[in-house]
ROFI-263202 format. One line per field, with one value per residue (C-alpha): residue number from 1; residue in three letters; x, y, z. Coordinates in Angstrom, 2 decimals. Example, Ala and Ser with C-alpha at 12.3 -4.5 7.8 and 13.67 -1.06 7.14 Angstrom:
<pts>
num 1,2
residuo ALA,SER
c1 12.30,13.67
c2 -4.50,-1.06
c3 7.80,7.14
</pts>
This chain:
<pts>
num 1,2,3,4,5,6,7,8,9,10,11,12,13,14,15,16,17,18,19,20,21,22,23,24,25,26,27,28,29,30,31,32,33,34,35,36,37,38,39,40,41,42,43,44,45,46,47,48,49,50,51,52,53,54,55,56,57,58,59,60,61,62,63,64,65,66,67,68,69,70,71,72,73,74,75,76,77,78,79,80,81,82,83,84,85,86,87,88,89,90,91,92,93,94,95,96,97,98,99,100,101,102,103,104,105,106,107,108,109,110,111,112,113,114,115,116,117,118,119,120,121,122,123,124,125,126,127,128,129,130,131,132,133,134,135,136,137,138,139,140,141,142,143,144,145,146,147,148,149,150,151,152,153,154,155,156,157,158,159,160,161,162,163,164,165,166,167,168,169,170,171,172,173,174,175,176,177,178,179,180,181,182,183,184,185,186,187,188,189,190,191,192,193,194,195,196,197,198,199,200,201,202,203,204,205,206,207,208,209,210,211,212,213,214,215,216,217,218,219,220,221,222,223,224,225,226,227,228,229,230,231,232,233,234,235,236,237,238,239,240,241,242,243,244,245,246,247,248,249,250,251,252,253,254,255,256,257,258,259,260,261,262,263,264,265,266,267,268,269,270,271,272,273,274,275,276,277,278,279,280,281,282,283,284,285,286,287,288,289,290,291,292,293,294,295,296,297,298,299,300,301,302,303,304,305,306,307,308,309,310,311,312,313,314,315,316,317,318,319,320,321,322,323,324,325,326,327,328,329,330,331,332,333,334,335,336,337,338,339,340,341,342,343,344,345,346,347,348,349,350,351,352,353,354,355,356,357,358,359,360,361,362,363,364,365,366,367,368,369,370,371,372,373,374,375,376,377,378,379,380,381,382,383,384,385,386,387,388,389,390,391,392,393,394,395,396,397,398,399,400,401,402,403,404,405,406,407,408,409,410,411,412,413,414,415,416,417,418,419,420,421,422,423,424,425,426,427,428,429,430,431,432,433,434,435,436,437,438,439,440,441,442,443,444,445,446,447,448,449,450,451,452,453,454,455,456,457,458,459,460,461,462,463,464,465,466,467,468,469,470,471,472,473,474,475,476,477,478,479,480,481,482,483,484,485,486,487,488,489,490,491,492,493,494,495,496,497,498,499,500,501,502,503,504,505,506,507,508,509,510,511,512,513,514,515,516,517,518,519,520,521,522,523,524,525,526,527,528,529,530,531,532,533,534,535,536,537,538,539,540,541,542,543,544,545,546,547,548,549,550,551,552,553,554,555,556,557,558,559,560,561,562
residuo UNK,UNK,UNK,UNK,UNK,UNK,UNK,UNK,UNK,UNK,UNK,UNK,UNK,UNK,UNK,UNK,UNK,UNK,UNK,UNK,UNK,UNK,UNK,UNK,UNK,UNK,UNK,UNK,UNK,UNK,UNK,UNK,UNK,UNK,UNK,UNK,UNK,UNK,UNK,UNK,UNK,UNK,UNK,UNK,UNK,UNK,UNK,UNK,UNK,UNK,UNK,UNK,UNK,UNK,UNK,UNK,UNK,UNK,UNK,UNK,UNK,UNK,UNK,UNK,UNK,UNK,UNK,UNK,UNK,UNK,UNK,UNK,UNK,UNK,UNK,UNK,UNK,UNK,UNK,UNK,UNK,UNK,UNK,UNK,UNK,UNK,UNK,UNK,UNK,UNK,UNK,UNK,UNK,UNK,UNK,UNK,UNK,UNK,UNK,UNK,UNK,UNK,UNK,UNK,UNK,UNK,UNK,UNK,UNK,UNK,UNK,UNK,UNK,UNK,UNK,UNK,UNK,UNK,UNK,UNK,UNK,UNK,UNK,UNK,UNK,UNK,UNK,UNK,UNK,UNK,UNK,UNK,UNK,UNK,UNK,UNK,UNK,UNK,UNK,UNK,UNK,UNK,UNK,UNK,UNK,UNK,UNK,UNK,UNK,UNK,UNK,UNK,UNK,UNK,UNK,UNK,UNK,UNK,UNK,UNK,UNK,UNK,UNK,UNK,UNK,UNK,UNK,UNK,UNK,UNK,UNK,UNK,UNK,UNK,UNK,UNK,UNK,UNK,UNK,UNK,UNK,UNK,UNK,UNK,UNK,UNK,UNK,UNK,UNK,UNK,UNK,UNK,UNK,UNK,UNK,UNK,UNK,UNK,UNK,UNK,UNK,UNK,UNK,UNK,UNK,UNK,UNK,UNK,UNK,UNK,UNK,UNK,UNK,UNK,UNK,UNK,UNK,UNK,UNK,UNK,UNK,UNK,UNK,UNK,UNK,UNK,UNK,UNK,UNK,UNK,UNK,UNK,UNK,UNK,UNK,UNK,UNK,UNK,UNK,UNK,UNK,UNK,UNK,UNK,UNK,UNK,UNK,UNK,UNK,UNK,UNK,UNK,UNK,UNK,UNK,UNK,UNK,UNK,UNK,UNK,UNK,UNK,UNK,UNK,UNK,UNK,UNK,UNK,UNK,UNK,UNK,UNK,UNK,UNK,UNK,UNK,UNK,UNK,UNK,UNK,UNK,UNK,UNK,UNK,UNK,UNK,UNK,UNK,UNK,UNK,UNK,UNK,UNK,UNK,UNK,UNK,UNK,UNK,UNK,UNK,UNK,UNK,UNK,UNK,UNK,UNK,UNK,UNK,UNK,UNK,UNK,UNK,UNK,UNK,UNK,UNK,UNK,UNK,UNK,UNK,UNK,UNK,UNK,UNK,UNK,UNK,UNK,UNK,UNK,UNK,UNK,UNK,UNK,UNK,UNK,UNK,UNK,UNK,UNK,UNK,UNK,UNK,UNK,UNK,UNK,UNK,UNK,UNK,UNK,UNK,UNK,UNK,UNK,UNK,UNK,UNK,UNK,UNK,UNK,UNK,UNK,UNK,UNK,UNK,UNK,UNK,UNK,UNK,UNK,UNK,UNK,UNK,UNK,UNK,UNK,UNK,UNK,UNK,UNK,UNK,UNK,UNK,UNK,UNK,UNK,UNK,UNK,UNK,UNK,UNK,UNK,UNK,UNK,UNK,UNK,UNK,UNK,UNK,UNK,UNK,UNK,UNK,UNK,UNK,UNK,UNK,UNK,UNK,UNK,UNK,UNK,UNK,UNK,UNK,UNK,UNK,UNK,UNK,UNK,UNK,UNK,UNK,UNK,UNK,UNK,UNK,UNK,UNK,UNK,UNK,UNK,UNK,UNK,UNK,UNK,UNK,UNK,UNK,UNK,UNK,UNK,UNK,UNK,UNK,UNK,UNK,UNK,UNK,UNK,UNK,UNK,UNK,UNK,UNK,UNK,UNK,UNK,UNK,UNK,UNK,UNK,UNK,UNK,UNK,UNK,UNK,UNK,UNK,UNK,UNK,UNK,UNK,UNK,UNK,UNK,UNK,UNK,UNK,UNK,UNK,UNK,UNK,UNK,UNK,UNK,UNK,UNK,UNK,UNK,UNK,UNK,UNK,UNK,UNK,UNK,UNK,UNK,UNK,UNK,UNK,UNK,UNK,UNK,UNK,UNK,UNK,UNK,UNK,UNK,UNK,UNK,UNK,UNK,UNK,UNK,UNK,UNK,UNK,UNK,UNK,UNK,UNK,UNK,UNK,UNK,UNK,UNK,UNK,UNK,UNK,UNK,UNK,UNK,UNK,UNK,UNK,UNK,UNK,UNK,UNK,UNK,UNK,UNK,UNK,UNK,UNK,UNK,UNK,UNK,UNK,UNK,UNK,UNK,UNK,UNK,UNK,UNK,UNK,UNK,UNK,UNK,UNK
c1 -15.39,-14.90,-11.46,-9.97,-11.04,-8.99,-6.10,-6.14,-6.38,-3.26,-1.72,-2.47,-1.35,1.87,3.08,2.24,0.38,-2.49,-2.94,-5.15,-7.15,-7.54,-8.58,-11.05,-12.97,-13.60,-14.20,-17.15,-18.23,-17.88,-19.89,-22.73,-23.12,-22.23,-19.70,-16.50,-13.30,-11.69,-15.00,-14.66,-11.17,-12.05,-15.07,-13.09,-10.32,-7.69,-6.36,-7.08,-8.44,-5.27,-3.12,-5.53,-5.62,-1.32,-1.23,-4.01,-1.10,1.22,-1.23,-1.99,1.23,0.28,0.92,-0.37,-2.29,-3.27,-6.01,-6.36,-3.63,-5.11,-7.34,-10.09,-10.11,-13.41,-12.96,-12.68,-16.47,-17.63,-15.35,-16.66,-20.77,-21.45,-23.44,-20.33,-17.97,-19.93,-21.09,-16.94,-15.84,-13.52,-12.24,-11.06,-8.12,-6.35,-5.99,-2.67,-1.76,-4.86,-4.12,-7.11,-5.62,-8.31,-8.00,-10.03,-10.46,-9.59,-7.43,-7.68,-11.46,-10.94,-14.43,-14.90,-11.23,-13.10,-16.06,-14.09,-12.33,-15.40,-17.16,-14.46,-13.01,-9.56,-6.87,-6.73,-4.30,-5.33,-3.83,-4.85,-6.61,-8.55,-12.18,-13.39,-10.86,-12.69,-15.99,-15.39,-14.12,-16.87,-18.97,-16.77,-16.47,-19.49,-21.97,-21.88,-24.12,-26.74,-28.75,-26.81,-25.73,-28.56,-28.62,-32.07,-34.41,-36.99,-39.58,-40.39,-37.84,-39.87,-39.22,-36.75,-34.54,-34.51,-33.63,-30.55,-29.44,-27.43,-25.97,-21.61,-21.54,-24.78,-23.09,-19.12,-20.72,-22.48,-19.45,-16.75,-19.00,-19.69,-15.53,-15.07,-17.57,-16.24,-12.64,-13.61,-12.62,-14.10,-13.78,-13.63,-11.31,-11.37,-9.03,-8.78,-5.71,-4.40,-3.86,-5.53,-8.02,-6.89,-9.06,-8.21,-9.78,-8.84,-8.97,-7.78,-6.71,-4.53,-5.17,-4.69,-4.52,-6.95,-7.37,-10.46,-12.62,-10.28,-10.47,-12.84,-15.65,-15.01,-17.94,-20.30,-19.46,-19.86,-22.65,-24.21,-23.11,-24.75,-28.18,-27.59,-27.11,-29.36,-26.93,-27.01,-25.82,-25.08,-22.94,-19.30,-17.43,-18.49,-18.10,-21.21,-22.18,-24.66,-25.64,-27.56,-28.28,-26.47,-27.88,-25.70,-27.21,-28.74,-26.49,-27.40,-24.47,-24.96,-22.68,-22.09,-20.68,-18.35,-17.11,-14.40,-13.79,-10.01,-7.72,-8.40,-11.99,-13.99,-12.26,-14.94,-14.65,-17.23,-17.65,-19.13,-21.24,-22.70,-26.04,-26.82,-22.90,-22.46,-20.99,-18.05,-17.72,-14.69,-12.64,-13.28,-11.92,-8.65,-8.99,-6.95,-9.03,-7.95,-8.84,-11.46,-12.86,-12.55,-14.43,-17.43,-17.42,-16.77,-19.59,-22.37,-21.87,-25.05,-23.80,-20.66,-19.23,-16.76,-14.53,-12.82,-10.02,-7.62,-7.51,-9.58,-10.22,-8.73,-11.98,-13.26,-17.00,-16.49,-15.59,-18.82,-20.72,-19.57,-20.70,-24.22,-24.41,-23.71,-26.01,-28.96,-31.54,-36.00,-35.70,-32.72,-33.53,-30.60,-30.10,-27.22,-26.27,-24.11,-22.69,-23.28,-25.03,-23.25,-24.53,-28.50,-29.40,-32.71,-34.12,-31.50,-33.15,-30.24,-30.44,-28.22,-26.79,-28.03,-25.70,-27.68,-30.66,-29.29,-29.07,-25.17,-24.25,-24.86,-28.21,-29.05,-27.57,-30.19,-32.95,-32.63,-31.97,-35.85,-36.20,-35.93,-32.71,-31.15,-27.88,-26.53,-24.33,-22.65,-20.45,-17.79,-17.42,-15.70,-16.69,-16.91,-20.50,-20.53,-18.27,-19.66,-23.42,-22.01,-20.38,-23.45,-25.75,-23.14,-23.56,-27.16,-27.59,-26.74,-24.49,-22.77,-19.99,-18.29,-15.19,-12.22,-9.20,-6.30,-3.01,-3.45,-5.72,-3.90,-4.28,-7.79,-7.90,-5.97,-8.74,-11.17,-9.34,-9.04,-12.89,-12.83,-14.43,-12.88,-11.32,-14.21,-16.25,-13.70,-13.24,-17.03,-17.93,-15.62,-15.15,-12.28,-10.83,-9.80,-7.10,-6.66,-5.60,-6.06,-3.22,-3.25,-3.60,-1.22,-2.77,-3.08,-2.75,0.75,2.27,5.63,8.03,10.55,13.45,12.92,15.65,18.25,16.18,12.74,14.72,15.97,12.60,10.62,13.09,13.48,15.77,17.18,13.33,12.33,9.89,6.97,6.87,5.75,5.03,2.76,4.06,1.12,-1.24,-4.62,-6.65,-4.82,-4.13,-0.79,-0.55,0.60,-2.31,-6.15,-8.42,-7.51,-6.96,-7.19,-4.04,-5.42,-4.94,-7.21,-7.18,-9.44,-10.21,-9.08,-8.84,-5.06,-6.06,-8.58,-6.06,-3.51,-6.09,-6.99,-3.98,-3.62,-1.12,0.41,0.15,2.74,2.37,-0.67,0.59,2.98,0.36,-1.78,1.34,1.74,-1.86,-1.62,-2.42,-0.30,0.71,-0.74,2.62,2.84,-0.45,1.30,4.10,2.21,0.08,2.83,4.51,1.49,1.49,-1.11,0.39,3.98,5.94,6.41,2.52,2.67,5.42,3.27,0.65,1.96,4.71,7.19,7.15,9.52,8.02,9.11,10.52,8.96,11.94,11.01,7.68,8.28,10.26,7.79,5.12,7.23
c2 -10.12,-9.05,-9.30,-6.08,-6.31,-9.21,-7.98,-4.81,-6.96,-9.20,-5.79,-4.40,-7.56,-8.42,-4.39,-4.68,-2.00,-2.99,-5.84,-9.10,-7.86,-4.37,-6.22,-8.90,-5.78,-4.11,-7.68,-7.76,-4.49,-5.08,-8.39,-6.48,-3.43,-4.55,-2.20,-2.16,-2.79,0.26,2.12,-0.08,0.51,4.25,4.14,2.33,4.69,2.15,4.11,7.40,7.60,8.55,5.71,3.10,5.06,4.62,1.05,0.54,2.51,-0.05,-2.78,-1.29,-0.78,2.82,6.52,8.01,11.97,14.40,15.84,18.83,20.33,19.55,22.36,20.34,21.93,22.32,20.34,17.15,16.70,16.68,13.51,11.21,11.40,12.37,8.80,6.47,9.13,8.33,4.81,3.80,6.77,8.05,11.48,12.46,14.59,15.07,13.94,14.51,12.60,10.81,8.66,9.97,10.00,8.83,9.02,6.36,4.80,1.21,1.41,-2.63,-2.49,-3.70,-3.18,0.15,0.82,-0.72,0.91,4.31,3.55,2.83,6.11,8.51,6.84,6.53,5.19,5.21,5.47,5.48,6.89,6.39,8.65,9.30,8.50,11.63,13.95,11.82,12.37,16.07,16.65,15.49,17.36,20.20,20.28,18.71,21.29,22.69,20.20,20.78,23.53,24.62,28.38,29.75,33.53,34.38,36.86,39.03,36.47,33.31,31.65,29.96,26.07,26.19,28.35,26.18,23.05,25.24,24.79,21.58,23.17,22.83,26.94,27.49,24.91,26.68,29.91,28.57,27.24,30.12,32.21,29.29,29.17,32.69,32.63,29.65,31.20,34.17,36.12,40.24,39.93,37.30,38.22,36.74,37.97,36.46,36.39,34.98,31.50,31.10,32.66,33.47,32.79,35.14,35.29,38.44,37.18,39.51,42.10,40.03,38.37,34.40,32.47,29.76,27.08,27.78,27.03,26.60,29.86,28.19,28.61,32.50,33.88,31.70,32.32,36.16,35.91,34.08,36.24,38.98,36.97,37.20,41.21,41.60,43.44,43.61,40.72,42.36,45.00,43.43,46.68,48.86,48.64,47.50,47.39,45.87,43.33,40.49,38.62,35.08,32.06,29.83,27.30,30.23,32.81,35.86,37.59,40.68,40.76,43.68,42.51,45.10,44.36,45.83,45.30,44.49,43.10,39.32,39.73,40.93,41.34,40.43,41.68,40.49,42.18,39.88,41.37,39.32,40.91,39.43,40.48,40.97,44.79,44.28,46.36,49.28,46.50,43.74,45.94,46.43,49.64,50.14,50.65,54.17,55.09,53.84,55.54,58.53,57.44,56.82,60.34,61.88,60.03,60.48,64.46,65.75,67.63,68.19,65.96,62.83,61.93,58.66,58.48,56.24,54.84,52.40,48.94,50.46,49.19,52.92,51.83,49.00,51.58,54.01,50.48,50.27,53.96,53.10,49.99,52.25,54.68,52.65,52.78,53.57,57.15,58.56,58.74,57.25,57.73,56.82,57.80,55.04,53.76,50.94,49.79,47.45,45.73,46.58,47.55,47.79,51.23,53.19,54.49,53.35,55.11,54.18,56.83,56.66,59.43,58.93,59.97,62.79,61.14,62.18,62.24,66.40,65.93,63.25,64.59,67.66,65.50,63.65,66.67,67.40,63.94,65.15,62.96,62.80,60.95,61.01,59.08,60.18,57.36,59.83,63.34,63.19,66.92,70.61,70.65,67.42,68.86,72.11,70.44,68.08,70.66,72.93,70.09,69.65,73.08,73.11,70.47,66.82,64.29,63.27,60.42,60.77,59.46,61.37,59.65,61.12,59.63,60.53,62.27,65.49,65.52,65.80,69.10,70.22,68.35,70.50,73.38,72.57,72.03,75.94,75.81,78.31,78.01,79.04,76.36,73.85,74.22,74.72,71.22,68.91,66.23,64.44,62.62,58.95,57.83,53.58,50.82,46.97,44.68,41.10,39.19,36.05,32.70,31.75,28.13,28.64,30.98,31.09,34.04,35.79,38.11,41.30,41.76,44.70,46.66,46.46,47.06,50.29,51.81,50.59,52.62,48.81,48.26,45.28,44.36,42.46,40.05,39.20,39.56,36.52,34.97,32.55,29.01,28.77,25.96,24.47,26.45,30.08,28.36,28.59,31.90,32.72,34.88,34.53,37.86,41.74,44.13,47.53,50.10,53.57,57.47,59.22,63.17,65.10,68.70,69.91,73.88,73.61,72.01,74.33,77.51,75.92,75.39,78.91,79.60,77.72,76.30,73.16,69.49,68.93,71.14,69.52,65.90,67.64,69.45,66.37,63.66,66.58,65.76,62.19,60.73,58.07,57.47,54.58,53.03,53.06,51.48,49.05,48.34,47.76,44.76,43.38,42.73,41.76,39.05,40.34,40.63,41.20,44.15,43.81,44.02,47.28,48.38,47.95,50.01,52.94,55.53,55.67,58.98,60.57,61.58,64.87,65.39,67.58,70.23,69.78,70.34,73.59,74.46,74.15,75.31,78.70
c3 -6.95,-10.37,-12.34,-11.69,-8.23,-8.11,-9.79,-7.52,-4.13,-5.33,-6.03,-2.81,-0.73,-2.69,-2.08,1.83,0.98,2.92,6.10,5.56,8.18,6.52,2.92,5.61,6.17,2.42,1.32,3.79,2.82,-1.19,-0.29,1.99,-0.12,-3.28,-4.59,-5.78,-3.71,-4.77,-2.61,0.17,0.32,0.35,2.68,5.35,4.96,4.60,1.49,-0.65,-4.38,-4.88,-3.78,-5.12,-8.42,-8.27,-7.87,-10.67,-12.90,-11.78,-12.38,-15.72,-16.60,-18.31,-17.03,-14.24,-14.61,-12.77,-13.96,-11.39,-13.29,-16.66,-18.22,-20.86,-24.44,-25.79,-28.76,-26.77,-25.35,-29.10,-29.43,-26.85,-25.84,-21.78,-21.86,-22.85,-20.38,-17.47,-18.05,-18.65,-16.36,-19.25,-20.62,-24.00,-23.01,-26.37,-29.99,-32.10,-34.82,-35.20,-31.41,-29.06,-24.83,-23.20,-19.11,-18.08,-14.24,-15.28,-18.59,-18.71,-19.25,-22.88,-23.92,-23.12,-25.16,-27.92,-27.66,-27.48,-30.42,-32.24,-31.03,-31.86,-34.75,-34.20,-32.49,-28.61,-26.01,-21.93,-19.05,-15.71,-13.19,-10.07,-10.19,-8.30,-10.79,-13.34,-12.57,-12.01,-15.10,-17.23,-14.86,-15.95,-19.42,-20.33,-18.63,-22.11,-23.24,-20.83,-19.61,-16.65,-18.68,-20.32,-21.34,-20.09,-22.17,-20.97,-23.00,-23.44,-25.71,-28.81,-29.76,-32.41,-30.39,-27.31,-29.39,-30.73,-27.00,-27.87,-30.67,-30.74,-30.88,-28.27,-26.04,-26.60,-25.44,-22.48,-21.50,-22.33,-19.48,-17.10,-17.09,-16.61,-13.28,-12.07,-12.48,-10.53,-13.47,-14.71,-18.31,-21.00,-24.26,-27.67,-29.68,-33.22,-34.48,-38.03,-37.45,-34.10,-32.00,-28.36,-25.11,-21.94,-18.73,-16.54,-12.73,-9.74,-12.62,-14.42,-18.06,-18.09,-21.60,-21.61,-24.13,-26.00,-29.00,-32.56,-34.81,-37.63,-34.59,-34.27,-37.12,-34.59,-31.26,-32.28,-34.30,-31.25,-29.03,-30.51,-30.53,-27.15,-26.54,-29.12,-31.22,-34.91,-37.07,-40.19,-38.97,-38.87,-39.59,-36.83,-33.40,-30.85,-27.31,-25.52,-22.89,-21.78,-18.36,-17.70,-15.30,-13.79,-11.25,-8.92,-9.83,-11.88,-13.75,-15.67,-18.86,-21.01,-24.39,-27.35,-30.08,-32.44,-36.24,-36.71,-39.39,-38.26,-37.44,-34.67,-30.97,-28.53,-24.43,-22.25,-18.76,-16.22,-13.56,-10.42,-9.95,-6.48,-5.31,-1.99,-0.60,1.61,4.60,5.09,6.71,4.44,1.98,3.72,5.13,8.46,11.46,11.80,8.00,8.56,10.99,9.14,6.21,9.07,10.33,6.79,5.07,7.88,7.16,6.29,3.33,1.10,-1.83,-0.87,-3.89,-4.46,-7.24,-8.99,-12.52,-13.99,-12.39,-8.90,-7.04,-7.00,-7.70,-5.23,-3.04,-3.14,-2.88,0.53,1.23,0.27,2.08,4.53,4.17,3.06,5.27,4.51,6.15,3.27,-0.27,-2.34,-6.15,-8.39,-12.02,-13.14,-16.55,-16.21,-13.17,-11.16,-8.21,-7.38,-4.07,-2.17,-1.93,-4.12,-6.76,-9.93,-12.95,-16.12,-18.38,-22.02,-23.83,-27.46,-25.77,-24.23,-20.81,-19.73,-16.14,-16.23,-17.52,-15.62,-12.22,-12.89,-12.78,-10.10,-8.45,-8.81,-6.87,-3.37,-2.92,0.41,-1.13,-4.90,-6.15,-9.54,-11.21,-12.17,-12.70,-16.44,-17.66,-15.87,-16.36,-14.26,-11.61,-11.33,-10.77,-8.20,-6.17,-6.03,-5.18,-2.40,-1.31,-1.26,1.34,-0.27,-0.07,-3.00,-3.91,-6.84,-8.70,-10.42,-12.37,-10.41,-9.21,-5.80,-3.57,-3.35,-7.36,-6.83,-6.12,-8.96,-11.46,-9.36,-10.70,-14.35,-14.24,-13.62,-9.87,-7.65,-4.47,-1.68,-3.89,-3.64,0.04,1.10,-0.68,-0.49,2.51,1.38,-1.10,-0.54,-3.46,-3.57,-6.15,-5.65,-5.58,-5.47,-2.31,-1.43,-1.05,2.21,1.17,-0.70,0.77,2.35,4.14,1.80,2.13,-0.01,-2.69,-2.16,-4.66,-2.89,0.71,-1.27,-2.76,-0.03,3.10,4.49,7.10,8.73,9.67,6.69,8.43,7.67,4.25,2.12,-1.39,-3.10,-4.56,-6.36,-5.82,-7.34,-5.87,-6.93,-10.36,-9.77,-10.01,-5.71,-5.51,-4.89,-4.89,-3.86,-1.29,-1.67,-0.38,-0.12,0.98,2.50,2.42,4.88,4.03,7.60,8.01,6.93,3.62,3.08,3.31,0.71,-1.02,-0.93,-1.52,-4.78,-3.40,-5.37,-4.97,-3.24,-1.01,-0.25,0.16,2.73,4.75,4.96,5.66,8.62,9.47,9.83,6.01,5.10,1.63,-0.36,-0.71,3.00,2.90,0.74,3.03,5.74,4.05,2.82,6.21,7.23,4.50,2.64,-0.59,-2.19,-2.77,-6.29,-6.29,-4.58,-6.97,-10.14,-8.65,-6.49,-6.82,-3.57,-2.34,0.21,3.44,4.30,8.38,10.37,9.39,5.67,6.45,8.15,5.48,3.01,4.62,5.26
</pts>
């Protein structure tokens, strides 16, 4: 067996940590397969990577890490070559003050230390890890270097560029998105600031600080960047928009790219968009059974416009995506206007509005129009030319889904209004309105039960029942954050025949809201409650997102509707 092999058995033997008979076995299997003890250990399951990587540390006499709670700067993979990482199983975690930290699997290996030194130039200092954490790291951080990311371009990509590939900024840029998919996350920021330039992912709605490339790399990843959405390179002072398409192993992600002069440079968003996502189903989006339901009988109407509202980023698209899904089927005809397009389906026909060419939803909406639709889809109704197209095309025998930024469903109505459609038009077209916002979902693999505070029993009406409600720890896989992915809450209004006459009525919105809590609607923050007993999500979650109103009683009602 080879030194450390040796060292690791004594190790083993003199902590009782294993039996003779136990190390009997591994040495047959080191001897018979010729690998190291540490894998024989491992394969035989007489100990973990884990425990064999602790008693290496005591061996060793140097620190212990774990690196699944270590995030690798980018910086680092440009001090040590992928070759020597693999060949010594080492990874440059940090330098500061000249002295390199190198985790390595066996810190006693002097000649690799030496070699290391050599290679990076400077002093070196090791720390002792698993050898799967290892190994997945370099995988990790060093995809930059290869061609896992590419940006892919409608043609054929000419020598010089593909040898650029391997370049520091190429390889920074592959890897800022390949991080952001693997994340999970919507958007990528970077924000240049005076002395630093700031790296933030937004996953499940919320922005996370990452550590990212160092400020002097800004003017490239940009300039690259906009190589890449084939913007123009020249223009620093204005803002731009535009987009390219992303490969990452077999996935396809769509990402739309602006930019915005400021005082330390330019601020860079990047929207990433999974071309091949799947569409969830009613349920899967956390819709109650009995909401549910409705949304089935209101969306197989042969005519009339449904509405979905909420402000941006409340899953509204997601939403009509569902609808479609739905819907789509060889015998209906299904066109979208959409800015931009989000997820491509079979059979819908999905056209992109193009505003400096004239094509705005309005215009577009009348064209399509002239396509014998059975189904439109109009990404959001933003002007009273848009409204008042959509409502007729209701009225004259389609189906249309459509989007409005209200705070509620009742509120819907009341944009209606300001758009300048009357009444009879209002209540001859529209289906219903379904109002929603997402909220963060606990992880199942942290989570634990909670007792509300005294404030959260008070806004939420909660009684002496508090069960059932939980929180998140946080964990590896939520990144610590307690959460993993979104749920929607919703409210969903149904233009019944009492609706209709307050409407007619002009009557106001809350009026409304009481007519239709009469009916059977339940509030979104009711929606809300009810998740979060269920151990969905948290109540503060539901607090940042929806406004608890009173339900009236049935005297109330009576009143008001008097």
């Amino acid at each position: 067996m080879r030194d450390h092999d040796v060292f690791l058995e004594r190790a083993l033997l003199d902590a009782e940590r294993v039996t003779i008979d136990q190390m009997e076995t591994a040495r047959s299997m080191v001897a018979s397969e010729r690998i190291s003890l540490a894998d024989a250990l491992i394969a035989t399951e007489t100990l973990t990577g884990r425990q064999i990587a602790l008693c290496r540390a005591d061996i060793c006499e140097v620190p212990f890490i774990n690196l699944d709670d270590y995030e690798p700067s980018f910086g680092n993979t440009a001090l040590l070559p992928r070759s020597v990482a693999e060949r010594f199983n080492a990874f440059p975690l940090f330098l500061i003050e000249g002295v390199l930290t190198v985790a390595m699997e066996d810190p006693l290996n002097l000649e690799a230390t030496d070699q290391i030194r050599q290679i990076a130039n400077c002093d070196v200092d090791t720390v002792l890890a698993e050898t799967e954490q290892i190994q997945s790291i370099i995988a990790r951080s060093y995809t930059m270097t290869d061609s896992s990311g590419v940006a892919v371009r409608p043609e054929e990509e000419d020598e010089q560029e593909r040898e650029t590939d391997t370049e520091p900024i190429v390889a920074a840029v592959n890897q800022l998105v390949i991080d952001a998919i693997n994340d999970r996350a919507s958007d990528i920021h970077i924000n240049p600031d005076e002395h630093e330039l700031h790296l933030r992912y937004r996953v499940d709605g919320v922005l996370h600080r990452k550590q990212g490339p160092s400020l002097s790399m800004h003017p490239g990843l940009v300039q690259r960047l906009k190589v890449m959405a084939n913007l123009d390179l020249t223009q620093t002072r204005r803002p731009q928009d535009g987009k390219f398409r992303f490969r990452h192993g077999n996935q396809l992600v769509d990402v739309r790219m602006s930019t915005l002069p400021t005082v330390c440079g330019e601020n860079v968003v990047l929207r990433l968009l999974a071309s091949n996502q799947s569409v969830g189903d009613f349920h899967a989006l956390g819709m109650p059974a009995p909401l549910a339901e409705t949304m089935e009988e209101l969306i197989h109407q042969p005519y009339g416009i449904f509405l979905v509202t909420g402000p941006t980023g409340s899953g509204k698209t997601t939403t009509l995506y569902s609808v479609l899904s739905k819907l789509n089927e060889p015998s209906r005809n299904i066109m979208t206007i959409e800015d931009p397009v989000e997820i491509r389906m079979p059979y819908v026909r999905q056209v992109q509005v193009h505003s400096a060419i004239g094509m705005t939803f309005a215009a577009t909406l009348r064209s399509i129009l002239r396509q014998d639709p059975d189904v439109v889809l109009v990404g959001e109704v933003r002007d009273e030319e848009t409204a008042t197209i959509a409502l007729q095309a209701a009225l004259t025998g389609h189906l249309v889904l459509s989007t409005l930024h209200t705070n509620d469903a009742a509120g819907a109505v009341s944009r209606l209004r300001d758009y300048g459609l009357p009444p009879f038009v209002i209540n001859s077209a529209v289906l219903g309105v379904l109002a929603q916002r997402l909220v963060r979902r606990v992880c199942q693999h942290c989570l634990e039960a909670v007792e509300p505070t005294e404030l959260l029993r008070e806004r939420f009406r909660i009684g002496d029942d508090s069960q059932g409600f939980v929180k998140g720890n946080g964990c590896n896989r939520c990144g610590q954050t307690g959460f993993r992915g979104r749920v929607g809450i919703y409210e969903l209004l149904k233009f019944t025949s009492g609706i209709r006459h307050l409407v007619e009525e002009n009557a106001s919105i809350e009026q409304l809201r009481v007519q239709s809590v009469k009916e059977g609607m339940r509030l979104m923050w009711q929606d809300g409650l009810e998740k979060a007993r269920l151990g969905l999500t948290t109540l503060d979650e539901i607090s940042k997102v929806a406004t608890v109103v009173d339900v009236p009683t049935r005297s109330e009602v009576q009143k008001v509707s008097a």
